[in-house]
C-alpha positions as CSV (number, residue, x, y, z in Angstrom):
1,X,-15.5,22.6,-9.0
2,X,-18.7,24.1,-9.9
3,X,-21.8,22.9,-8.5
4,X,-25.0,24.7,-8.5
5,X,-26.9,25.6,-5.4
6,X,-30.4,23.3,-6.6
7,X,-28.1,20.6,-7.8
8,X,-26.2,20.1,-4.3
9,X,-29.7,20.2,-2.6
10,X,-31.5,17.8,-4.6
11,X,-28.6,15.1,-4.6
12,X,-26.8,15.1,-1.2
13,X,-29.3,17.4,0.6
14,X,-27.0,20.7,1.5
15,X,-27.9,23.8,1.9
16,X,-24.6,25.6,2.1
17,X,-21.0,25.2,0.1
18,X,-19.5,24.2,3.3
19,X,-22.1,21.6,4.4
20,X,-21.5,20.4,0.5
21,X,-17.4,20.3,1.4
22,X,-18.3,18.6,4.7
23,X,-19.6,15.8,3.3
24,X,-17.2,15.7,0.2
25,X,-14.4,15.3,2.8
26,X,-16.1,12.6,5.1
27,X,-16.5,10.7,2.0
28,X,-13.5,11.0,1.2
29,X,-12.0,9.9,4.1
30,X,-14.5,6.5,4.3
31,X,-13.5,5.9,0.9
32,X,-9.2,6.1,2.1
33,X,-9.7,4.7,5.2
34,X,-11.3,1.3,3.3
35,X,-8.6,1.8,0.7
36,X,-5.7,1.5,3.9
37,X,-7.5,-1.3,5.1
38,X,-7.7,-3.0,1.8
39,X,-4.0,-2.8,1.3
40,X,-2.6,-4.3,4.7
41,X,-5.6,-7.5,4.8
42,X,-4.0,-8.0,0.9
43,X,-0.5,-7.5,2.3
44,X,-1.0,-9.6,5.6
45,X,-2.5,-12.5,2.8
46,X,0.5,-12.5,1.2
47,X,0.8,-14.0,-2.7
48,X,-1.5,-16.2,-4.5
49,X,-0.5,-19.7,-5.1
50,X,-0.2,-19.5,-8.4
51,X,1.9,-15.9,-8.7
52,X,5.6,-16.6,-9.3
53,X,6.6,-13.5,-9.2
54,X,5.3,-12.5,-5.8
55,X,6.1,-15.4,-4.5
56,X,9.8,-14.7,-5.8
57,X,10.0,-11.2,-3.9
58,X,9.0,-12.5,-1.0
59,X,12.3,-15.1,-0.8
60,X,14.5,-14.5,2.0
61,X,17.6,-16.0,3.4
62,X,16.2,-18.3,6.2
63,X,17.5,-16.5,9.7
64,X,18.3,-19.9,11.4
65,X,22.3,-19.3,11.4
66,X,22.7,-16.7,14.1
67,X,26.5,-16.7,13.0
68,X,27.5,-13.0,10.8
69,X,28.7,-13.5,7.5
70,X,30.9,-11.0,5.3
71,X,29.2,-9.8,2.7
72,X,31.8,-11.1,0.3
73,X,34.1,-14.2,0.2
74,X,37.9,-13.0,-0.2
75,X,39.3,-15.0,-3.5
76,X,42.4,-16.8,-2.0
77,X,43.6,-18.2,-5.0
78,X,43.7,-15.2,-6.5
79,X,46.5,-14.3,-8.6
80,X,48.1,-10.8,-8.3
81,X,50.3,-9.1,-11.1
């Protein structure tokens, strides 16, 4: 990045490169920071009322049988050769 030495003065007020990377990085971090924060209020929300397909990837088999299931049913009628 190439930023002259008048240009960095006149817009953000700094004097040095590394004052100029100081305040490139704490912007930076403000601007990630909201971003994270954005993300988990949106999450925490959860789908609109209208969006289908959210709403379809949030359905989940109801926990209220405590009983384990096999993760396949065994065919008993089936025929072997």
């Amino acid at each position: 990045m190439w930023i002259s030495r008048d240009d960095s003065k006149q817009s953000v007020g700094a004097n040095s490169k590394e004052e100029l990377l100081q305040l490139i990085g704490a912007q930076w971090r403000q601007m990630q920071r909201e971003q994270k924060d954005a993300s988990v209020e949106r999450t925490a929300k959860g789908p609109q009322a209208g969006d289908r397909r959210a709403r379809s990837q949030r359905k989940t088999r109801s926990n209220d049988s405590t009983e384990a299931r096999p993760s396949f049913k065994k065919r008993s009628g089936f025929k072997k050769r």
